[in-house]
C-alpha positions in Angstrom: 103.1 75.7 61.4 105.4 78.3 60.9 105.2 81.7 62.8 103.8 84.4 61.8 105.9 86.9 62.5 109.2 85.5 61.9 111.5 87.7 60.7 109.9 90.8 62.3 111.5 93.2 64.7 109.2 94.9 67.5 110.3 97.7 69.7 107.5 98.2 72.4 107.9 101.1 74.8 106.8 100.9 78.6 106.9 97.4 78.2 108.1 96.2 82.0 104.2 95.7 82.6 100.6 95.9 82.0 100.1 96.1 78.3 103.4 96.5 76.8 104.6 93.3 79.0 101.3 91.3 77.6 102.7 92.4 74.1 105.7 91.4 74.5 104.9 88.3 75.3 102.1 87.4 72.5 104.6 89.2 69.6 107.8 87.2 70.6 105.9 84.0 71.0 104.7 84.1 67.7 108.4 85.3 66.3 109.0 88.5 66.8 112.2 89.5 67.7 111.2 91.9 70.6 113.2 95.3 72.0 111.6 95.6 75.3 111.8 99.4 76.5 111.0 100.9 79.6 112.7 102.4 83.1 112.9 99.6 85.6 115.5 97.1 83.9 114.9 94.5 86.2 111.6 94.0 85.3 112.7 93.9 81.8 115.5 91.3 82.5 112.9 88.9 83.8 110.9 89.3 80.9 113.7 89.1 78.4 114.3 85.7 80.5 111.2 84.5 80.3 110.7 85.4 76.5 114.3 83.0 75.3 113.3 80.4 78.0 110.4 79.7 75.6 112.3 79.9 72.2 112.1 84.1 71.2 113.8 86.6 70.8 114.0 89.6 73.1 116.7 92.5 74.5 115.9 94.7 77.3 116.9 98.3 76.8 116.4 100.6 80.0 115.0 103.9 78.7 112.6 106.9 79.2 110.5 107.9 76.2 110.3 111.8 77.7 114.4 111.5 76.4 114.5 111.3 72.5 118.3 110.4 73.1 116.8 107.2 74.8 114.3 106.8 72.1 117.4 107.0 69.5 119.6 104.5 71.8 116.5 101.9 71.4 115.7 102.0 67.7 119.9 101.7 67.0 120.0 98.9 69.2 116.7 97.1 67.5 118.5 97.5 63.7 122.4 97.0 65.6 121.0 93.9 66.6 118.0 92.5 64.4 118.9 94.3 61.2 116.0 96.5 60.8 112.7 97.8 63.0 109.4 97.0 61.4 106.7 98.1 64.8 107.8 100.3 66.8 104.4 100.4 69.9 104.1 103.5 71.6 102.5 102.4 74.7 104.2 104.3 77.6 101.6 106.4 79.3 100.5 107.7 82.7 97.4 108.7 84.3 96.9 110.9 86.8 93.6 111.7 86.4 92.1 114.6 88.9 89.6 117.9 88.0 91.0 120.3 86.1 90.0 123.4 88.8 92.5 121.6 91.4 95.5 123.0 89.1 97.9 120.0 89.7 100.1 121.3 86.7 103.2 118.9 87.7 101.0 116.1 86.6 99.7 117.4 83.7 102.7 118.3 82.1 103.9 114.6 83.1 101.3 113.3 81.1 102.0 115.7 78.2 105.8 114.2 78.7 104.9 110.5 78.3 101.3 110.4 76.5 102.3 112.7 74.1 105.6 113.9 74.0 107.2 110.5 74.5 104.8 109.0 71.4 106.2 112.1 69.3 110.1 110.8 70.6 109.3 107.1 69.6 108.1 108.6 66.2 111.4 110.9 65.8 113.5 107.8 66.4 111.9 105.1 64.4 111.0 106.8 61.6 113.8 107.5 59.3 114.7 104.0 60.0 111.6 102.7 58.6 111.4 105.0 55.7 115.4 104.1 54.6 113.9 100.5 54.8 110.6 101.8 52.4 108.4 99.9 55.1 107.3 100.0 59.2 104.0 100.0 61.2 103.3 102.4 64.3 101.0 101.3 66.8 100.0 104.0 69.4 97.6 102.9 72.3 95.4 105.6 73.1 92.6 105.1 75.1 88.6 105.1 74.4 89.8 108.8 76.7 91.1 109.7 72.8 87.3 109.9 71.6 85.3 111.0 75.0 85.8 113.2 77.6 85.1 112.1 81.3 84.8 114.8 84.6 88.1 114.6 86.3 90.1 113.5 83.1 90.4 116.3 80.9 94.1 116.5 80.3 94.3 112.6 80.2 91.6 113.1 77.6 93.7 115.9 75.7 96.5 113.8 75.8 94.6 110.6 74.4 93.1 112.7 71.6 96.3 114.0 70.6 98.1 110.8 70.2 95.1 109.6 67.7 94.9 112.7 65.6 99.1 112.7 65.4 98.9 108.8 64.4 96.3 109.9 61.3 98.5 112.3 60.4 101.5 109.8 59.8 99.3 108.2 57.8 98.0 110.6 55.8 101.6 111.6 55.0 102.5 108.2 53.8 102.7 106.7 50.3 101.8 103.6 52.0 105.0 102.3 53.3 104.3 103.3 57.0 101.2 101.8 58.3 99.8 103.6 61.7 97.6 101.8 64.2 95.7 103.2 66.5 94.5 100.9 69.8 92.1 102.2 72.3 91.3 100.7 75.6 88.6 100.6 77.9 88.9 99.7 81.4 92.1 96.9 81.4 93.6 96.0 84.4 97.2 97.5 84.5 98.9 100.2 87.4 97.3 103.1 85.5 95.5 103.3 88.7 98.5 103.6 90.6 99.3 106.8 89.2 95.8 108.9 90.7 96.7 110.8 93.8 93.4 112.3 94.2 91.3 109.8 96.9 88.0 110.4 95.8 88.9 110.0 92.0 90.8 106.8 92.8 87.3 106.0 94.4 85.6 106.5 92.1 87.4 104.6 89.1 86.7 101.6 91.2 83.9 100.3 89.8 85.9 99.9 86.3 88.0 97.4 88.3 85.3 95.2 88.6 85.1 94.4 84.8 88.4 95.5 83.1 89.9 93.4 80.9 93.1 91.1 80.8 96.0 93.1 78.8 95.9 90.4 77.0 92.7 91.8 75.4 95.1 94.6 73.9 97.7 92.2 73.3 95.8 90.4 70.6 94.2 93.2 69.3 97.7 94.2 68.9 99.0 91.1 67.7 96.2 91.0 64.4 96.9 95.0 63.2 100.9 94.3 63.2 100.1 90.6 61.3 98.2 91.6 58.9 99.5 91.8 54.7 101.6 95.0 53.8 98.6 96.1 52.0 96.0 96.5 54.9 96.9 99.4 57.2 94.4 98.5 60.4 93.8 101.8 61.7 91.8 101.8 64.3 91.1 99.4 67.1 88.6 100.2 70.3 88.5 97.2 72.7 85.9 97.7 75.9 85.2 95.4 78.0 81.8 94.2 77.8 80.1 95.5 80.7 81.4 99.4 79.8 79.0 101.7 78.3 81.3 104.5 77.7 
């Protein structure tokens, strides 16, 4: 059986783990010629490696989505070296979650970098690529944080809700050639944790560690939005683990 997307050129942004590393994987494995993105290049290499010792296609481009310059560097080097860009994931994000009275304004303007600034840089890059071509597909992963708010994640909410209502707006602004996608996680296990400096937050997230999800979850939900017909724009996706009520 042939694959089924063959032919298709994927950049995916923070893609050295979690989500974007489970993406890369499922896309490239079922054709895709991938453009891995993301800071730490070694973790990138090994994927690359892993990706062509099972038949795909991938390059690793070490890059910071906060820099549109880096974002620009990664959608030349998907056309300079596939021909085009047809998905470009914007999956980068951090979470530092913590209550909003404790003032910790370094992190919340590091997660107003990456979850939204950085989506708005992989947008700015890709974009006039796809619309020269007359076709392309975003996918943005927000969060099930883009539709409610938790205590002790109000920015991280902000910064969820922002990324969904930018995505409908590229939509509503297209004729049709540039599908947007929306995907919105519930507890999946990735280093999203890692980021929360606060210990009683940290402790408190714990319990969604018992049930998150594989990010392979978010992989195929992923993998059936970008493989669908040119004519069906799947715009939103909300993937919970069983087990989580909110």
């Amino acid at each position: 059986m042939d694959k089924s997307l063959t032919g298709t050129v994927v950049v995916i942004t923070g893609a050295s783990s979690g989500i974007g590393e489970a993406t890369a994987r499922m896309l490239a494995a079922d054709g895709a010629a991938v453009v891995a993105v993301a800071r730490r290049k070694e973790r990138l290499d090994s994927l690359v490696s892993d990706i062509e010792a099972d038949g795909g296609q991938a390059i690793a481009i070490e890059a910071d989505v906060t820099s549109i310059d880096d974002m620009q560097r990664a959608a030349e080097a998907a056309v300079e070296t596939y021909g085009r860009l047809d998905v470009w994931v914007n999956n980068a994000g951090v979470m530092p979650l913590a209550p909003v009275e404790m003032n910790r304004l370094d992190e919340w303007n590091w997660m107003v970098d990456v979850n939204i600034k950085g989506v708005l840089n992989g947008v700015a890059a890709a974009q006039p690529v796809m619309r020269e071509q007359g076709a392309g597909q975003f996918v943005n992963v927000s969060s099930v944080a883009g539709h409610i708010v938790f205590p002790g994640a109000a920015v991280y909410c902000a910064t969820k809700f922002a990324v969904r209502a930018f995505g409908e707006g590229i939509r509503m602004e297209s004729d049709g050639s540039i599908r947007v996608t929306n995907i919105s996680p519930g507890a999946i296990a990735t280093e999203l944790t890692d980021h929360i400096g606060v210990a009683e937050v940290k402790e408190a997230v714990k319990p969604f560690a018992d049930i998150a999800l594989d990010a392979d979850a978010i992989a195929r939900a992923i993998h059936y939005a970008v493989s669908q017909p040119a004519d069906v724009d799947v715009n939103e996706i909300i993937v919970r683990p069983a087990k989580q009520a909110m």
